[in-house]
Structures are given as C-alpha cells and as structure tokens.
ZAMARGU-4260 file (C-alpha; in steps of 0.2 Angstrom, whole numbers, plus 5000, padded with zeros to 4 digits):
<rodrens>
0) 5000/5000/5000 | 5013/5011/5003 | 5024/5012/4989 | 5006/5019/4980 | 5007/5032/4993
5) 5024/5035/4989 | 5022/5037/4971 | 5007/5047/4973 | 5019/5058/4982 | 5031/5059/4971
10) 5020/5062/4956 | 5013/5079/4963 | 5030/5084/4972 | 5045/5079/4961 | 5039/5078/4945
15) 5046/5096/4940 | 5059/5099/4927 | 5074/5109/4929 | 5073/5126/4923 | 5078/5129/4906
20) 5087/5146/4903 | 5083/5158/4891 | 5098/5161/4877 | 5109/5174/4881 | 5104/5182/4864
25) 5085/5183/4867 | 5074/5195/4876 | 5059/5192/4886 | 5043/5204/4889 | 5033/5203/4904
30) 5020/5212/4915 | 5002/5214/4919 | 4987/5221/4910 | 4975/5232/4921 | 4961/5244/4921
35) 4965/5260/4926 | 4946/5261/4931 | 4945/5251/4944 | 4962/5242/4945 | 4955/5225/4941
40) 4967/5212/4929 | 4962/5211/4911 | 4961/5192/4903 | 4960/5193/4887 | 4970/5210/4883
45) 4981/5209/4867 | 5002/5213/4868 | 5008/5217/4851 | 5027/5221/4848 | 5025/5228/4831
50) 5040/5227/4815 | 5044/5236/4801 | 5029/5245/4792 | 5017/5241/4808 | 5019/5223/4805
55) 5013/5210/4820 | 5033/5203/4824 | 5026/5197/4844 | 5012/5194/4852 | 5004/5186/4866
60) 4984/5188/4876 | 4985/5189/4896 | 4980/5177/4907 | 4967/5177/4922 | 4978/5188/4932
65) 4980/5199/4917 | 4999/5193/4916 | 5006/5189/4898 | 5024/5183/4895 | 5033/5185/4877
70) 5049/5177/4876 | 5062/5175/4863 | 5063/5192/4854 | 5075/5197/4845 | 5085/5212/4854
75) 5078/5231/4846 | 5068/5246/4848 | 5050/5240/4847 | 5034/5250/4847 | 5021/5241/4858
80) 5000/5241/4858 | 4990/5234/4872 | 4972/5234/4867 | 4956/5226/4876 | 4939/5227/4870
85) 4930/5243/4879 | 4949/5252/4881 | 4958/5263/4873 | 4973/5257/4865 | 4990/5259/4875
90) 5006/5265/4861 | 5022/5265/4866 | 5040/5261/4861 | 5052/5250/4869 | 5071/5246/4868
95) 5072/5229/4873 | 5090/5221/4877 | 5097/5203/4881 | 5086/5198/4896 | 5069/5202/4904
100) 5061/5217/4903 | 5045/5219/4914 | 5031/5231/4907 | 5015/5233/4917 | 5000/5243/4908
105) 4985/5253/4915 | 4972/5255/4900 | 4959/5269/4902 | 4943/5265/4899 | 4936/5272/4880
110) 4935/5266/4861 | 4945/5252/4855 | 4956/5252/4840 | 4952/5234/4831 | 4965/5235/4816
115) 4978/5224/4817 | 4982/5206/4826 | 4971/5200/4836 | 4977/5188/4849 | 4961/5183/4855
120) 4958/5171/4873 | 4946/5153/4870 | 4927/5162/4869 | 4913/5162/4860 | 4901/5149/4857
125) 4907/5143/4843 | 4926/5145/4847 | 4931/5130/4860 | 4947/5118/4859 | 4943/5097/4860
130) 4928/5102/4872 | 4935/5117/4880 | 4926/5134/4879 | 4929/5149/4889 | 4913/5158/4895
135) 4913/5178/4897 | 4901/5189/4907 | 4896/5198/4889 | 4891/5181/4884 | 4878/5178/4899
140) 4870/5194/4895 | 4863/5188/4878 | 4852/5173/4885 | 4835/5181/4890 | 4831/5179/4907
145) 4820/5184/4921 | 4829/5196/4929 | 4841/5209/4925 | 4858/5201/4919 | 4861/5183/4915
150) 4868/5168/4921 | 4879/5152/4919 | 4864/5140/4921 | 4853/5148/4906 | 4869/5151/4894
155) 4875/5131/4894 | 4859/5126/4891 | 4859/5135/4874 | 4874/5121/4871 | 4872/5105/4862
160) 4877/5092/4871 | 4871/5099/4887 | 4855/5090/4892 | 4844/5097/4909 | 4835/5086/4916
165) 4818/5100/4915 | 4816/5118/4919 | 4814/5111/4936 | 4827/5101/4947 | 4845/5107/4943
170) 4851/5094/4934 | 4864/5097/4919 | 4871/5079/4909 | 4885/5085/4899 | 4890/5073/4884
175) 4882/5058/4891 | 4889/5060/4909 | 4877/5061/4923 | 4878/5076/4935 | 4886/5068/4950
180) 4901/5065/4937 | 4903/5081/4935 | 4916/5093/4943 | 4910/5110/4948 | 4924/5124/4956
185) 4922/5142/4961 | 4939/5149/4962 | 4945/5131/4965 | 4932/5128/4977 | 4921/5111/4975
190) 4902/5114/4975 | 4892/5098/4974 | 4875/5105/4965 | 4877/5127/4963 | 4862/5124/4950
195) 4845/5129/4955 | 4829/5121/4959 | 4819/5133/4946 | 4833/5127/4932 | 4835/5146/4925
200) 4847/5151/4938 | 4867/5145/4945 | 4874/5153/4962 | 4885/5162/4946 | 4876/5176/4941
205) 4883/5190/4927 | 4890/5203/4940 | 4900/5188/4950 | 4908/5179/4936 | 4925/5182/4929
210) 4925/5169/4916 | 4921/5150/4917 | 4931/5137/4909 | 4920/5123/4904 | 4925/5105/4899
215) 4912/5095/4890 | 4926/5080/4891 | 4944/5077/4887 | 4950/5090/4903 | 4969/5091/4908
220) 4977/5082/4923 | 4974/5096/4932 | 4956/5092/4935 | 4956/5075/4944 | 4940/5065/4951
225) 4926/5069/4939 | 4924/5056/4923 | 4912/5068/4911 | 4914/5085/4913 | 4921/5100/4922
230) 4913/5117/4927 | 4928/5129/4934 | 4921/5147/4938 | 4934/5163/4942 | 4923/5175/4951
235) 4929/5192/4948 | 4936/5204/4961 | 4928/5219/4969 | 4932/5235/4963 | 4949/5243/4971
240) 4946/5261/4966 | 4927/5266/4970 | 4912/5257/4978 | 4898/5251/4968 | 4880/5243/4972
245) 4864/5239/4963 | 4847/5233/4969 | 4837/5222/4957 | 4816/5217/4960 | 4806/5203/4946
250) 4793/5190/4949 | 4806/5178/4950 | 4822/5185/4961 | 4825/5200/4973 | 4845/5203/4973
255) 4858/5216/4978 | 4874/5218/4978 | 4891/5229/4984 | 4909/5229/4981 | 4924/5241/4985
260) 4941/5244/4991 | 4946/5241/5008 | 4963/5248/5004 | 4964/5257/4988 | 4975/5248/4973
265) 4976/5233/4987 | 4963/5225/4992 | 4943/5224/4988 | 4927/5214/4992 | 4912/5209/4983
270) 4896/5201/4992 | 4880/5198/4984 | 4861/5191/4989 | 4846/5184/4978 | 4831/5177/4985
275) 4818/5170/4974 | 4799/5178/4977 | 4792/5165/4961 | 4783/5154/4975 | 4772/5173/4980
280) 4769/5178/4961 | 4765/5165/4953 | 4746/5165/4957 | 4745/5182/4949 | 4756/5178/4933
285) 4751/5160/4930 | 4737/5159/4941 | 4742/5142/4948 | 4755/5138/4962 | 4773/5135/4960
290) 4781/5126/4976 | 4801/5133/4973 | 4810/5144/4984 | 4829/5147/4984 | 4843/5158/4987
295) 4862/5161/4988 | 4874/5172/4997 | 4891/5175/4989 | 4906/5186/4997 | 4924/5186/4990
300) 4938/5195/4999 | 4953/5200/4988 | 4970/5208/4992 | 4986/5210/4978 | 5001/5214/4987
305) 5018/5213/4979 | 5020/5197/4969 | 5003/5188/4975 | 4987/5191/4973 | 4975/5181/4988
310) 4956/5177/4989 | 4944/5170/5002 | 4928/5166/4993 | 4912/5160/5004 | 4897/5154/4997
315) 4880/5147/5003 | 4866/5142/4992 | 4849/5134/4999 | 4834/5127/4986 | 4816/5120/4992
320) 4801/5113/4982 | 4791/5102/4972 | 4794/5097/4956 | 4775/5091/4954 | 4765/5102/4962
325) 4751/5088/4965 | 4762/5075/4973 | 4767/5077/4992 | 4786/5076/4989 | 4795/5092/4994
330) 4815/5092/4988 | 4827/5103/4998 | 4848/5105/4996 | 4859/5118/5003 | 4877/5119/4999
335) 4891/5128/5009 | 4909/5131/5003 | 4924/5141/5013 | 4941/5142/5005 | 4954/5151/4999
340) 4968/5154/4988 | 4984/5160/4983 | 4995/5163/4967 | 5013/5170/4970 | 5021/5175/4958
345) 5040/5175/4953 | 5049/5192/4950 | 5050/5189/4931 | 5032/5180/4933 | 5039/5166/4924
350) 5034/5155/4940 | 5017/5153/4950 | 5013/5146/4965 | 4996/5141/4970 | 4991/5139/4989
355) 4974/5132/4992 | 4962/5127/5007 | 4946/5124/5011 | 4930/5115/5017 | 4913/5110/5008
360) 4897/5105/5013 | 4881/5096/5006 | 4867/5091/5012 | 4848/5086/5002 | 4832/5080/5009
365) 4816/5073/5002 | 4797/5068/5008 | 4782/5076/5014 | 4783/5096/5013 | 4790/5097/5032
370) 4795/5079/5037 | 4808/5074/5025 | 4809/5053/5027 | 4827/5055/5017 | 4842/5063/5022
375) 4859/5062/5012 | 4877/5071/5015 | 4893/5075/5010 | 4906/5086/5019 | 4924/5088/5014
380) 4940/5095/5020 | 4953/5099/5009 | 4971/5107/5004 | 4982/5110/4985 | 4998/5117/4980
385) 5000/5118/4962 | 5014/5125/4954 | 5018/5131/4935 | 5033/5136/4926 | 5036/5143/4910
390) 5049/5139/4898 | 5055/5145/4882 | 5049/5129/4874 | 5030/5128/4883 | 5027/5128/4901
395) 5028/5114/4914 | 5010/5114/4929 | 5010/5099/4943 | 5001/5099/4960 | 4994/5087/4976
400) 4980/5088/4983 | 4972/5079/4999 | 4954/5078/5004 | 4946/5071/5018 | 4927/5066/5017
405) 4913/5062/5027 | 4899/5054/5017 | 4882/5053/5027 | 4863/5046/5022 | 4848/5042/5034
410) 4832/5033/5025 | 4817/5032/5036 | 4801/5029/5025 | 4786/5021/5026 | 4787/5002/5022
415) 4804/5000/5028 | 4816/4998/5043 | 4828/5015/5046 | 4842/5013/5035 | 4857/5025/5038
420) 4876/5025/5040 | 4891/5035/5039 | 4908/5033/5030 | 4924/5042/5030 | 4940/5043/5020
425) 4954/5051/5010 | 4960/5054/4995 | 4975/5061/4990 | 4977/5067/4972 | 4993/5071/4961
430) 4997/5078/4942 | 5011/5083/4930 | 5002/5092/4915 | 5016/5098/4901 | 5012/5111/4886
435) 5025/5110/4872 | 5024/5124/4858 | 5033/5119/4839 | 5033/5137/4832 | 5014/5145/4830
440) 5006/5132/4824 | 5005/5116/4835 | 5003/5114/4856 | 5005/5098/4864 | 5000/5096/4880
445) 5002/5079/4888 | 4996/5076/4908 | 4997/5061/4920 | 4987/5060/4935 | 4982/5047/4951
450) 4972/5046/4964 | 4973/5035/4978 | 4957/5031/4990 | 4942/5025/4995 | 4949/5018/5011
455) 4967/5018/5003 | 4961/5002/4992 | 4960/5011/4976 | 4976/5017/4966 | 4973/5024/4948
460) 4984/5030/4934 | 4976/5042/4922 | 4986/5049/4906 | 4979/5063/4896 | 4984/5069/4880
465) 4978/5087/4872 | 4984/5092/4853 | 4981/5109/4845 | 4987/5111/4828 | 4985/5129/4819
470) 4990/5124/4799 | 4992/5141/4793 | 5001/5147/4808 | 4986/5161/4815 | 4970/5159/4824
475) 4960/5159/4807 | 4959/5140/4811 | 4961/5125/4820 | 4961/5109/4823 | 4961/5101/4841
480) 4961/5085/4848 | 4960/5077/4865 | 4960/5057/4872 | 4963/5052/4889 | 4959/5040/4905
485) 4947/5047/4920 | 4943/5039/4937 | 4930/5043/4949 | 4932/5037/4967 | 4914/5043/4973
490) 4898/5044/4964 | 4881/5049/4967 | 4866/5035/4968 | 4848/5044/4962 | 4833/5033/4959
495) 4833/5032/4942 | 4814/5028/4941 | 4807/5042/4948 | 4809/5057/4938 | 4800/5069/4949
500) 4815/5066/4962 | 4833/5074/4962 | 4838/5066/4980 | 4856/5059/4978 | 4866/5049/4990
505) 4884/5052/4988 | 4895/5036/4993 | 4913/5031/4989 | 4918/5015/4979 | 4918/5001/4992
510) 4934/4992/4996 | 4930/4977/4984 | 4922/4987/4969 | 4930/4994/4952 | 4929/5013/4954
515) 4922/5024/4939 | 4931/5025/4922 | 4929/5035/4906 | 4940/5034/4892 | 4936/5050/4880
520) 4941/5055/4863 | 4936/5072/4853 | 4940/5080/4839 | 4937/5096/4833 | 4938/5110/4819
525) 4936/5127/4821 | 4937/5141/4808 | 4935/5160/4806 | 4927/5170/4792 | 4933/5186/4792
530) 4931/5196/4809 | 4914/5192/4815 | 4909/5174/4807 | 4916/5157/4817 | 4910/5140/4814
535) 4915/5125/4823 | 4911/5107/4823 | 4916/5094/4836 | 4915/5076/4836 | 4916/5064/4854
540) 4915/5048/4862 | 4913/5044/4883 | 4916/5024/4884 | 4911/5022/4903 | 4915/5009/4914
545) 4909/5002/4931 | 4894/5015/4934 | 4883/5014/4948 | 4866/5012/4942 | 4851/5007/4955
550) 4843/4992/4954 | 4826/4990/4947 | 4816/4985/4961 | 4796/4986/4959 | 4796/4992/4979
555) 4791/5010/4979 | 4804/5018/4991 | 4821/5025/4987 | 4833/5011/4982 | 4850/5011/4989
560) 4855/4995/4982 | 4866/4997/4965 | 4872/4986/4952 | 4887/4991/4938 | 4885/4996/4920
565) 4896/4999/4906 | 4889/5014/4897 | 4895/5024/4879 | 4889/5041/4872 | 4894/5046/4858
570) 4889/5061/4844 | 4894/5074/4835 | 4889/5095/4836 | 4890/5110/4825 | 4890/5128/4832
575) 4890/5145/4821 | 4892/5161/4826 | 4892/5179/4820 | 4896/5195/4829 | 4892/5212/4815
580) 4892/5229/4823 | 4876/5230/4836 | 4868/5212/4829 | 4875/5195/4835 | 4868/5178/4829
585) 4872/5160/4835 | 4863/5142/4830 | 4868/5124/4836 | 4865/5108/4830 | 4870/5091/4841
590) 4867/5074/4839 | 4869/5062/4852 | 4866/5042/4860 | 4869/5036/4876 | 4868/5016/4879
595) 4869/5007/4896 | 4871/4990/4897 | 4872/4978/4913 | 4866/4960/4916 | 4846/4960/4919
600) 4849/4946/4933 | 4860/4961/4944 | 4848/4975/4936 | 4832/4968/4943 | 4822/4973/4925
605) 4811/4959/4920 | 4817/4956/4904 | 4822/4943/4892 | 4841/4939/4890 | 4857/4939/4901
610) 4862/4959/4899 | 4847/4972/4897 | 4854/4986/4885 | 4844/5003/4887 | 4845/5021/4884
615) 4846/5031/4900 | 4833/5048/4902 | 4847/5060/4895 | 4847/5051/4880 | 4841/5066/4869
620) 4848/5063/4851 | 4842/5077/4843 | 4846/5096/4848 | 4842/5114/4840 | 4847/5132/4848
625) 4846/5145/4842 | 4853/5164/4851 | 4850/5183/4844 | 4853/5199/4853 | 4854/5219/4844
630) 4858/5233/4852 | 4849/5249/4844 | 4848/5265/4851 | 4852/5258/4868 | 4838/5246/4870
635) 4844/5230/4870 | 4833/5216/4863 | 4839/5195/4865 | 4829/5180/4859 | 4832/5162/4862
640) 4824/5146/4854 | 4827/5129/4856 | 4822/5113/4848 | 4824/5094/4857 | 4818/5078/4853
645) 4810/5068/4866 | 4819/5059/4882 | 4818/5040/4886 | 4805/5034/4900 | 4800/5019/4907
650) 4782/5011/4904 | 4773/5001/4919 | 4761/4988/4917 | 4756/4987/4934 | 4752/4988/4950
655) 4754/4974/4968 | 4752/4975/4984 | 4766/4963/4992 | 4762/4951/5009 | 4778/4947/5020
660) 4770/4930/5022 | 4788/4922/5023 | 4792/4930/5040 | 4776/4932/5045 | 4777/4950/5048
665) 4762/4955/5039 | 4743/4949/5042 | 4730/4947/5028 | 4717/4953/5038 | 4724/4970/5045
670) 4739/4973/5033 | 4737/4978/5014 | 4756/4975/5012 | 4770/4984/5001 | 4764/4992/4985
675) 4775/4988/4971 | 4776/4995/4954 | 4778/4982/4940 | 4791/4992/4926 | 4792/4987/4909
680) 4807/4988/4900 | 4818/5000/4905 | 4817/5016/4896 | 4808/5008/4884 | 4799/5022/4877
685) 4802/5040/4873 | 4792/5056/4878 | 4786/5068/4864 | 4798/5081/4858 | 4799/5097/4867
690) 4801/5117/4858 | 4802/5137/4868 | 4806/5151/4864 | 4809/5166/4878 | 4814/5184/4874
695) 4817/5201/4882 | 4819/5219/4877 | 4829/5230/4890 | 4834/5248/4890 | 4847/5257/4902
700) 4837/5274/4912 | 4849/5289/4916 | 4843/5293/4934 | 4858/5303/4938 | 4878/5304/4936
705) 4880/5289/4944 | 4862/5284/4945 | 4857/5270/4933 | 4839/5260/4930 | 4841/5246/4921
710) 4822/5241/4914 | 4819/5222/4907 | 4802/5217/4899 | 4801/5196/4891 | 4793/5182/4894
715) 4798/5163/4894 | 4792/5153/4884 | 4782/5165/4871 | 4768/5155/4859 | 4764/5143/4877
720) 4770/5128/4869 | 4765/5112/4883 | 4781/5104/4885 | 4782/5087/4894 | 4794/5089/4910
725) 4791/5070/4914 | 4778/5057/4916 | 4775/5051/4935 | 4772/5033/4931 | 4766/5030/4948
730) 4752/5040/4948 | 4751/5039/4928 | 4750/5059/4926 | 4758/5070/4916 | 4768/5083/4921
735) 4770/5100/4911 | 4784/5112/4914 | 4782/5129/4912 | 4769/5139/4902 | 4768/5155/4896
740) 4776/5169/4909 | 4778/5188/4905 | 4791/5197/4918 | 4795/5214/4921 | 4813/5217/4930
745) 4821/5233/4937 | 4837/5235/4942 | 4844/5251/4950 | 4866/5254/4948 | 4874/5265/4960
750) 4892/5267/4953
</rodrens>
C-alpha cells in the first residue's frame, strides 16, 4: 500500500523539470494588464510588439491575472500596443535588450482600436478547443432571462450536448455524463450542486463571474476525480478604486449587491444576495402555484500585494420545492463552501505558486413538505499546492491535493426499517500536465494524473493527451484533439425511476468494487470567416465503465441497492456564430446516444436475455438552439429558441400489493402490504419532443451621474407551447413544465 502512497507523492511533488534558461541572445517581455478604472486584471488583453511597416513581429493575450509573457525576441527598439475590448489602446515604444524586461500597463477606459492582430483568449460559442470553451460575462448577458443580467445555468443550456433534466430540478448531463460526474469549482472551490431548483438560475450570476472554463470531456490532469465534465468558475474581484451597488426586484428573484476597496490599489470585496419571490407571484402571473424557493449568498475577499494576489471566497446556496405540484414530495439541498487561495508570483512571473484550502458541505432531503423521510450528506475537508513554470519551449503545471470526506445518508420511509450509515475517507490526488509549443502552429499538452482512496484500496493512473494544431500558423483556424483515461472514486446514487425526484446519495467505491472509468476521445475543427463569422464542429465519444446504476426494484421507496454498468455516448455538434456591429447571431446543432448495458439478473428489470441494454433519460439525440441579441439605440433586445427531441422513459404495466408471508410480519386481515410497481422495460419508450422560445427587450434609464435604472420586459416561453417535463408513472400523470410567463425586472446601479 505504501509504495502507492509513495508514488502518489512523488508524482505531485517531484515531477518538476529543471529550469531551462533563456539564450543569452534573446529578450523576454513581461507584465500585467489592468484597468486604470478600477484596478482590476484584464484576461484577454492583446500585447503586440510591432515590426517594420506596423507589422505584427510578437504577440501574446493575458491570462486570468492579466499577466502575459513574450519570450524569445529578437533584441531592438520595438513600438508596443496593448488593446482590450472597451479600452483605449495603450502605444508606446520599447528598447528591449538581452534579458527580461517587465512592462506593466494601465488601460483607460474608452474606444478600441480593432485594426491589426488580434490575439484573441478561448470564447465564444462557437470557438472551443477538443471540448474546451471559455465563458465571458458579455456572453451571459445575451440569454433572455427573468431578471436583470444573466447567468451560467441559462447560457449552457443554449449548448448541444448539454441536456437538463427540466426547467425544474437542477440537473445538467453534459455529453452523456450524469451530474454527480461532473466537477464544479468556484475559484477552485468544490460545489456539489450550485444549479437551482427553478433550472434558470446557477449561484453564478453575470455581475460575479470572471469567466468559466468549461470541459464537455477530454480535461487536463489538472482536474482529477470527475469522469464527464468540468465546470471551473473565476469570480471576479471587487472593485479597488470606488464602491459600487445595485438593487434588482422581478417575479422571479430580489438581489443586491456591493463591492469596493478596503485599501485602495490593494485589496477589495464583493458580496451579493438573491432570493427567489416565484413561490408569491406565481398565482397572479400564472394563476396556479409554483412550490420553489431558493437563494444564495456569495462574498469574496481580495488583496494584491507585491507578487501575490490572495482570495477568500464564501458561498451558501439553499433550494426547496416540488417538482409536481400535485404530489406530496417536497426536495430541499443547501450547499456551503469556505476556502481560499493564493497565486505568487515570481519576479519575472515566469513561475506561480498556487496555495489552496478549504471545506465544503452538502446536504439534500426529500418527503412530505416538512418531514423529509430522506436525508443524504457530503462534507469535505481539503488542501492543493499547484505549481507552474514557464519555459521557452511551453510551460511545465503539477500539484497534490488531499481531501478528507465524510459521506452521510439516513432513509426512514414508510414500508421500511431505518436505514442509515456514515463513512469516511481520504483521498490524495497528484498531476504533471506539460504544454510543448513547435513554432505557432502546433501545442501539445500531455498530463498524467492518480488518485489514491476509498479507504486507501483504490490506486489509479490516468494519462491525458491534448493536441492543437493551427495549419496556417494564426488563429484563422484549428484543429484540436483530446483522448485520455478518468477515474471517479465517489459517485452519486439517484433513483433512476422516479423522475419527479433529484435526491442523491453520495457514497465512495467500496473496498472490493471497480471505481468509475471514462475513456474520451474528441475531435474538433474550428474556423474564422473574416472578423465576425466562426464556425466549429466537434465530434466525441465517453466509453464508461463500472457506473453505479440502481437496481430496478418494483418496491416504491428510494433504492439504495446498486448494480454496475458499462455505458457509451457518443455524437457529434456543429456551432456557428456571428458578431456584426450591434447584431449578434448563433445556431447549434448536436446529435447524440447514450447506451447502458448491465446483466438484467444484477439489474432487477424483468426482461428477456442475460444483459438488458437501454437508453438512459438523458438520451436526447436530437438538439436545435438558436441565440439573437441587437443593440439599437440603447435598447437592447435578445431572443432564444430551442428545439429537442423527446427523452427515454419507462412504461409500467402494473400495480401489487406485496404480503411478507415468509416471515410472517404482515397479516392478511389488517395489513394491505407493500405496494410495488411492476416496470416494463427500462426506458423503453420516449416522451414527445419538446420546443420554447423566451425573449426580452431591456433599456438602460439615466437617473443621475451615477444613478442608473436598468428596465427588462420578456417572457419565457412566448407562443405557450405544453412541454412534457416528465411522466409520474406511479400515479400515471403528466407533468407539464412551464407555460407561458411575461416578467418585468428593474434593476437600480449606484456606481
């Protein structure tokens, strides 16, 4: 057991290379990118180091600190730009010599100057690497909502591929994975489920997010312990120069929010509340009763001094409700997550250290509205360090990581004994993740990861590859590729046959089971047209190995008892998008199947043959979406539509009541016994095919200097189309999700 230890050890602490110096004869340019406005780092900003004639000789895009890094350039007087959408553009001139020169800028806020390169960071629909895409605030905004800016939830469920489970529940699949498989971060935090009961809104609201990196499959080494997808969201830090605030009131959310300096140019905070008020207007707007309330609470400290830049993020969400407002089952799940972080920085910023700690906490419950019969848990202590080089030749990243978990559940229902128990362990997690460049147009970035756990019985080896290939040498185009190996040492146990229920139970893999695996593989193609036209088409495949699944037992209770299956998903999705002036256009096309199989004999289904194959309830194979915004005149006005085919479900073709006449414990003549439901095959049929379309129109109000009232009119949902949210096969209803609702939002901005 040991030596496994040992080399988990030695896999996160010693796999670093030995620095490789820069030729005497070269020059390197370094600094950070920042707004003069508020003092807050730039991603994204373009570095240009300009040749004869104005020529593009160098160039590089910041980070998420706002660093960037040009190395090997030939000694000379060069003139400089540094430009970032919304800014003026930065000139200067610069004699650079034999060594590093560091160059911080300031950019004022005002027009930008779009001739030239541009080095452009990951974003955009339509622009994403092998299953990558980088999500910015502007992007949010686009997705009509109700309420006064947008949201992460909304946006990634304009993606194909992305498959929610309803507009109710907070479930996301992504690429065949399940949602316990994915991994979700906030500033490197873990959160178990940040997605809302109401299914419109995230704990990740516009005015928090910095950018979100999002893995549909095929992540580096850096992100361990999820085996379909990861979620990382950078909130953004309060503003260091002058204090802001705004107060927002819709049928759906109350919000407000505040950030400021503590100590100017240093340190800052940001805090924010939203409450749902959906459960007290929906009698007036719909004139029936919608059961959901939730809210979060977000606070983020921040402090730069010298060569590190620190963070303390807090967050607490809490969700409660029904999905059927007919049926007595009331859901509830809070999550709280504490942490902070680190990055110091070198004196050339050539090196970063990442410090990391925190604690987690999940908890969700289910049964009648105000005794809950089910109680599940997970809490989580842990601690990183990652570090990162640069060389001339690409860059090195490894790290460690140690958790320690307490997994909890308590099952108290009618027809059964109490059934609870409590488990602990640790896992320690390690990586090495390399990124080769060969000239401008190819990057190869292999990774090796492990994790050893689940009672120290469970030892895995994970190697990822990642290729980027750029044939012409620019950003015009590209093709990517990604493959690798992905373990999960915990997953999540939902009662796959009832579909009006999101109650999970989070277990790790016992000492004699096979934990998780995915193999992926994805390749994609990505183009630009000119300056405002992108296209990109993606192809995948998730082969999935030892996944939980719940047996298929015709007692009507939760089931706690699993059995294994092998599962592939596999498709293929095509996104284009178009930015011209004031008008912005994007459309998406995916085509997907997912299959499980597993013996029917460990499944419980009562089916012929040795191995029942099925389609799970996120296998939708057909998806359309489309997204418009214009921006005239100040009034802003976006519209989304989406297209999807219908979702498996499973039929029943009956109803028993079941005597304990074996033990004796039940009585003909006083006891009507256990109620099963008799299930035929396993999603054996398919629900019909769903379509919306939600818009909004909203205009920015002058009240004074810094006074600003932002107004938002829309509705979800516009021509009332009845969409199936699922069918309750034990009391044979349908349920609807929602119908036409008109909202009006104001929002009032104190800056």
């Amino acid at each position: 057991m040991w030596y496994r230890i040992a080399v988990c050890l030695l896999l996160g602490l010693s796999a670093a290379p030995g620095r490789v110096a820069l030729a005497q004869a070269s020059a390197a340019l370094r600094g950070v990118v920042t707004s003069a406005d508020d003092g807050l780092p730039l991603q994204g900003a373009n570095v240009v180091l300009e040749g004869p004639g104005g020529a593009v000789a160098y160039a590089a895009a910041t980070g998420p600190e706002g660093t960037y890094a040009i190395e090997g350039i030939e000694p000379g007087r060069y003139p400089v730009r540094v430009s970032f959408i919304g800014f003026s553009t930065h000139r200067d001139t610069l004699l650079l010599r034999p060594g590093v020169l560091t160059y911080d800028v300031r950019l004022r806020v005002g027009a930008q100057e779009l001739s030239g390169l541009m080095v452009e960071a990951e974003r955009g629909a339509a622009r994403r690497q092998a299953g990558l895409q980088t999500i910015r605030p502007s992007e949010l905004s686009r997705i009509p909502m109700p309420g006064p800016s947008g949201d992460i939830a909304a946006y990634l469920q304009t993606l194909p591929g992305v498959v929610s489970g309803g507009d109710r529940g907070g479930q996301l699949y992504i690429r065949g994975g399940t949602p316990t498989q994915n991994l979700v971060l906030v500033d490197g935090l873990p959160i178990v489920k940040p997605f809302h009961i109401s299914g419109l809104f995230s704990a990740f609201p516009q005015e928090l997010v910095e950018q979100a990196d999002v893995y549909a499959g095929g992540h580096s080494a850096a992100y361990m312990g999820a085996i379909s997808s990861v979620i990382d969201v950078a909130l953004r830090e309060g503003d260091m120069e002058r204090f802001k605030g705004s107060a927002s009131a819709g049928p759906f959310l109350l919000t407000a929010h505040a950030e400021g300096p503590i100590v100017r140019e240093t340190s800052s905070f940001l805090t924010m509340v939203r409450y749902s008020v959906i459960e007290e207007a929906a009698g007036p707007l719909l004139g029936r009763d919608v059961p959901l309330r939730f809210y979060d609470m977000t606070g983020r400290y921040a402090v730069q001094t010298g060569n590190s830049v620190c963070s303390v993020t807090g967050l607490h969400t809490y969700d409660r409700g029904r999905l059927d407002n007919e049926r007595d089952l009331e859901l509830a799940w809070q999550n709280t997550t504490l942490g902070g972080r680190c990055f110091i920085y070198s004196d050339d910023l050539r090196r970063t250290l990442a410090l990391s700690a925190g604690y987690m906490h999940y908890r969700n419950d289910a049964g009648p509205s105000g005794a809950p019969e089910r109680s599940a848990g997970l809490a989580k202590t842990y601690v990183s360090v990652d570090r990162e080089m640069e060389q001339g030749w690409g860059g090195v990243q490894f790290g460690f990581r140690a958790d320690y978990a307490t997994y909890t559940y308590t099952l108290d229902e009618k027809f059964i004994a109490l059934e609870a128990e409590d488990q602990y362990t640790y896992t320690l997690q390690s990586y090495v993740a390399l990124e080769g460049r060969v000239g401008r147009w190819l990057t190869v970035s292999p990774g090796l990861g492990s994790q050893f756990g689940g009672e120290f019985t469970h030892f895995t080896l994970e190697p990822r590859l990642r290729l980027a290939l750029r044939p012409d040498g620019t950003d015009r185009q590209e093709l990517s590729l990604a493959v690798g190996k992905y373990n999960q040492i915990a997953e999540g146990i939902t009662d796959e046959r009832d579909a009006g229920t999101v109650f999970t139970i989070w277990v790790p893999a016992g000492r004699k089971d096979p934990v998780a695996e995915a193999r992926h593989g994805i390749v994609g193609y990505r183009r630009r047209f000119g300056r405002g036209l992108e296209a990109s088409l993606e192809a995948y495949v998730k082969d999935m190995r030892n996944i939980p699944v719940p047996l298929w037992t015709p007692v009507a209770r939760f089931n706690t008892r699993t059995t294994l299956a092998n599962g592939l998903a596999y498709g293929a999705d095509a996104r284009v998008e178009l930015e011209a002036g004031p008008l912005y256009l994007y459309a998406g096309y995916g085509w997907a199947k997912v299959t499980y199989e597993a013996a029917s004999r460990d499944l419980g289904a009562w089916v012929r043959g040795t191995l029942v194959e099925y389609s799970p309830a996120h296998d939708l194979r057909h998806q359309v979406h489309a997204v418009t915004s214009l921006d005239l005149g100040g009034v802003t006005a976006n519209l989304r539509w989406e297209l999807g085919t219908g979702r498996p479900f499973t039929r029943v073709y009956g109803f028993d009541l079941l005597l304990d006449l074996v033990t004796l414990e039940d009585y003909p003549t006083t006891d009507a016994g256990t109620p099963l439901t008799l299930y035929d095959r396993p999603y054996g049929a398919r629900l019909p095919a769903y379509h919306r379309l939600d818009v909004s129109v909203s205009r920015p109000v002058r009240l004074a200097e810094a006074l600003t009232l932002d107004v938002q009119a829309g509705a979800l949902n516009l021509y009332d189309r009845r969409n199936i949210f699922y069918f309750d096969v034990n009391t044979l209803r349908r349920v609807d999700q929602t119908p036409f609702l008109p909202y009006l939002s104001l929002r009032v901005r104190a800056e």
